[in-house]
C-alpha positions as CSV (number, residue, x, y, z in Angstrom):
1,X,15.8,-17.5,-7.9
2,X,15.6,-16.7,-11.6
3,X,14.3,-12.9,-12.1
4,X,12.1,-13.2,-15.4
5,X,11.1,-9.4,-16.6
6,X,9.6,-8.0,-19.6
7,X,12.7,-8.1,-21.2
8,X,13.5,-12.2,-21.1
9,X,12.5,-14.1,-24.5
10,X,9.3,-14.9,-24.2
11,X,10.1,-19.0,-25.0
12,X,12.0,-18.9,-22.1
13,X,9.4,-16.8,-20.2
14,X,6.9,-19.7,-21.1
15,X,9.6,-22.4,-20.3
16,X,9.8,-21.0,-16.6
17,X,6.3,-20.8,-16.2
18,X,5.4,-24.3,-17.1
19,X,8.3,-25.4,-14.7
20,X,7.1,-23.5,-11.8
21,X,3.3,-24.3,-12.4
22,X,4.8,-28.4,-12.3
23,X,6.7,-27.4,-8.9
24,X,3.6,-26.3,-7.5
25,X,1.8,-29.3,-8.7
26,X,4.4,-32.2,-7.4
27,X,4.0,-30.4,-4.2
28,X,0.7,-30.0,-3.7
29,X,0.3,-33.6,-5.1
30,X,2.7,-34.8,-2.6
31,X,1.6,-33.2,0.0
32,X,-2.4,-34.6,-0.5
33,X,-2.3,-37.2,-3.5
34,X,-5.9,-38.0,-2.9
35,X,-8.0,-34.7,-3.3
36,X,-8.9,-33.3,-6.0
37,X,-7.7,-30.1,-4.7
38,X,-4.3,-31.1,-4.7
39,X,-5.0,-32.5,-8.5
40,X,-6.6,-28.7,-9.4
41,X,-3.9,-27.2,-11.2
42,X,-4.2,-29.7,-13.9
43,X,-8.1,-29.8,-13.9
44,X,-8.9,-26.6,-12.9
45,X,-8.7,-23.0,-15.0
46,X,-5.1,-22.3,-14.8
47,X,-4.1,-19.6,-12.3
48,X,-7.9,-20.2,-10.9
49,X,-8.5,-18.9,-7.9
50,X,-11.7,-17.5,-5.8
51,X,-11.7,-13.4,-5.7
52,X,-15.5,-13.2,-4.1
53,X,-16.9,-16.7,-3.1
54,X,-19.6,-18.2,-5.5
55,X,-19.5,-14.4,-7.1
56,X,-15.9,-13.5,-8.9
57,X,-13.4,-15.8,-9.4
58,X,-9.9,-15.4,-11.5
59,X,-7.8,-17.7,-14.1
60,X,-5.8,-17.6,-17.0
61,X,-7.6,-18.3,-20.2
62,X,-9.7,-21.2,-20.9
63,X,-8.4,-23.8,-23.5
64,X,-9.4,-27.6,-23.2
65,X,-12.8,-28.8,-22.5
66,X,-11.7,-29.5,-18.9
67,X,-11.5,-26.0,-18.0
68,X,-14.8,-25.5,-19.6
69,X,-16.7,-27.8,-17.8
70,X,-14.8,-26.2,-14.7
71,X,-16.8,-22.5,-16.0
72,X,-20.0,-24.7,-16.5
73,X,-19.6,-25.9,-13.5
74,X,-19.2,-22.6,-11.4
75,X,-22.0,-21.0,-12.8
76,X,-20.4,-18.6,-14.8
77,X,-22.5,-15.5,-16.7
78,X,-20.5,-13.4,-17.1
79,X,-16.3,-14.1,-18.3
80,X,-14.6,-10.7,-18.2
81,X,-11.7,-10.9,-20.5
82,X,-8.6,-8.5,-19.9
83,X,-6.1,-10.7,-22.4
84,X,-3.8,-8.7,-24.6
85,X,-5.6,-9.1,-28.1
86,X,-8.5,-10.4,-26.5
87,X,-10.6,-13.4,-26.1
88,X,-9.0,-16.5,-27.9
89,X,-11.5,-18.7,-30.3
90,X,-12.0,-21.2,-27.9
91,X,-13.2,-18.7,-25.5
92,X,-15.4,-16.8,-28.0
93,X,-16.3,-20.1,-28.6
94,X,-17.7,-20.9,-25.2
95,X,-19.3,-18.0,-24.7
96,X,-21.3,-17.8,-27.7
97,X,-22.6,-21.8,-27.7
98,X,-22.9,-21.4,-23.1
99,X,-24.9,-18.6,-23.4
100,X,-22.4,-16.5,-21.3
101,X,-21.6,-13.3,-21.9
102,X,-18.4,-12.0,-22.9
103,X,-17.0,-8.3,-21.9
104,X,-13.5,-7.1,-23.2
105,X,-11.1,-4.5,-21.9
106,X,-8.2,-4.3,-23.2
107,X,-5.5,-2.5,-20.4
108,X,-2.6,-1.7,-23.0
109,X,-4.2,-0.4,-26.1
110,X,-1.7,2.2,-26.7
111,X,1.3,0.2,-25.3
112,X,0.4,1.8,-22.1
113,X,-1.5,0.7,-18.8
114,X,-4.8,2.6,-19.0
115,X,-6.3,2.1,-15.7
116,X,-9.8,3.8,-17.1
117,X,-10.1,0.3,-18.6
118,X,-9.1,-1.6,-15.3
119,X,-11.4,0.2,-13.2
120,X,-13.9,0.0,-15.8
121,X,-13.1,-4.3,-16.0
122,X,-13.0,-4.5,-11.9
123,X,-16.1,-2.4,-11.8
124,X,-17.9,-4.5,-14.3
125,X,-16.8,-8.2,-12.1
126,X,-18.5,-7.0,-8.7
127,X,-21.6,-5.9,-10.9
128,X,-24.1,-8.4,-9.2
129,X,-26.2,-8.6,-12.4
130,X,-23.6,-10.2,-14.2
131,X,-22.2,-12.2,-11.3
132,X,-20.9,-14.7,-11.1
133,X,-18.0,-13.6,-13.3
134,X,-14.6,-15.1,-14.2
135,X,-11.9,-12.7,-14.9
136,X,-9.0,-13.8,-17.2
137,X,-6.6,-13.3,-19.4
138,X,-3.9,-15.2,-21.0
139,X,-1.8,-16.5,-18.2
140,X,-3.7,-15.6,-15.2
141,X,-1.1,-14.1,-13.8
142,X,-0.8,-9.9,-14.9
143,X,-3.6,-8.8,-16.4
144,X,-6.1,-10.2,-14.6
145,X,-4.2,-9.7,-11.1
146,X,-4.1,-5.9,-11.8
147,X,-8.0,-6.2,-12.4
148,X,-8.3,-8.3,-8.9
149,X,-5.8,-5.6,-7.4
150,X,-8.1,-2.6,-8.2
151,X,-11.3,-4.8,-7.1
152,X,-9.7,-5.7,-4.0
153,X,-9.0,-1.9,-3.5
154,X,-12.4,-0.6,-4.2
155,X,-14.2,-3.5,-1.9
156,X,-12.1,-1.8,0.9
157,X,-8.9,-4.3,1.0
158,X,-5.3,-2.5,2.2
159,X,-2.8,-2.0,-1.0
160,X,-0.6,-4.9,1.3
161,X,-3.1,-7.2,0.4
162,X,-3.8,-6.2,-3.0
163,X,0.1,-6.5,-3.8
164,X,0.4,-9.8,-1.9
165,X,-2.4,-11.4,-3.9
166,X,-1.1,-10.1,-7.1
167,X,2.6,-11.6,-6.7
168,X,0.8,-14.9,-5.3
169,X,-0.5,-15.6,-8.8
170,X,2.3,-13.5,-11.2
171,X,4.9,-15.4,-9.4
172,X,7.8,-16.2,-10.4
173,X,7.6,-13.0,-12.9
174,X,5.7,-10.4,-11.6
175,X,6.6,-7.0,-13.4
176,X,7.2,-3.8,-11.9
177,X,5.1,-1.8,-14.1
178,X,2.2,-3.2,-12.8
179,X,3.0,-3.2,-10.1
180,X,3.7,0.9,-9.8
181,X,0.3,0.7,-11.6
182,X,-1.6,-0.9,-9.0
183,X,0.3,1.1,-6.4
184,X,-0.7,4.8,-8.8
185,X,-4.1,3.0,-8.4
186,X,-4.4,2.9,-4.9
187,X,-3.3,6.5,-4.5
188,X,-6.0,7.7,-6.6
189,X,-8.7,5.7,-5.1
190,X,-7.4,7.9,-1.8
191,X,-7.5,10.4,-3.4
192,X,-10.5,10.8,-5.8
């Protein structure tokens, strides 16, 4: 298996990532080629998946009108946007002519994880006023599953779970550092 870090170009970062998303669509299309599920990860939000049913779900960010019918579609009100530089056009986009509101946090303002601003992001998705809510950033993958990690955390889930979820989706790169930081997470939700 190829170990992709922080440290790997990111063209080639990208490069792996679209050739493991294919892998996982070739298979799931060979294993059902008449569903739409198996077709999802080409018309679906990329990364998507369901956090809280029919209340918080997860993707990487939204870019074609596909994946903005699929947040039309779900109901969306609220899109919680944890991408590094923040929401792209497209998304501002959507949200300003869908009538959906739009809430930013940005987790590395500094160049460092500031969980203040995840909590603050997870706290913000299980808000029922503002449910349902799609979390995203770029890829899907890191920012967002670190918000998912701390939500699953708060909503009583085992750090086990939170970890397996979050290398489910940041597969086949998830980083260390966040990682640790949904581990430092856990420990002060014990502790605080």
């Amino acid at each position: 298996m190829v170990q992709v870090d922080r440290d790997t170009p990111a063209a080639l970062r990208h490069l792996i990532y679209v050739l493991h998303n294919a892998t996982r669509i070739v298979r799931a299309v060979a294993m059902a080629p008449r569903t739409r599920s198996s077709w999802g990860r080409i018309l679906n939000l990329p990364a998507f998946g369901t956090v809280i049913p029919r209340c918080v779900y997860r993707s990487g960010a939204p870019k074609s009108a596909v994946h903005f019918r699929h947040i039309v579609e779900l109901g969306i009100k609220t899109v919680i946007c944890v991408r590094r530089g923040g929401p792209n056009h497209e998304l501002r986009e959507l949200a300003a002519e869908g009538r959906i509101e739009l809430a930013v946090y940005d987790l590395v303002p500094n160049g460092h994880h500031d969980l203040d601003a995840a909590w603050r992001a997870a706290r913000a998705a299980l808000d029922p006023r503002a449910q349902p809510v799609l979390v995203c950033c770029d890829g899907g993958r890191h920012h967002a599953g670190m918000v998912v990690a701390l939500l699953r955390l708060v909503t009583g889930h085992f750090l086990e779970q939170a970890l397996d979820e979050y290398y489910s989706f940041a597969a086949p790169s998830p980083f260390a550092d966040n990682v640790l930081f949904i581990v430092r997470a856990a420990r002060d939700l014990r502790s605080g």
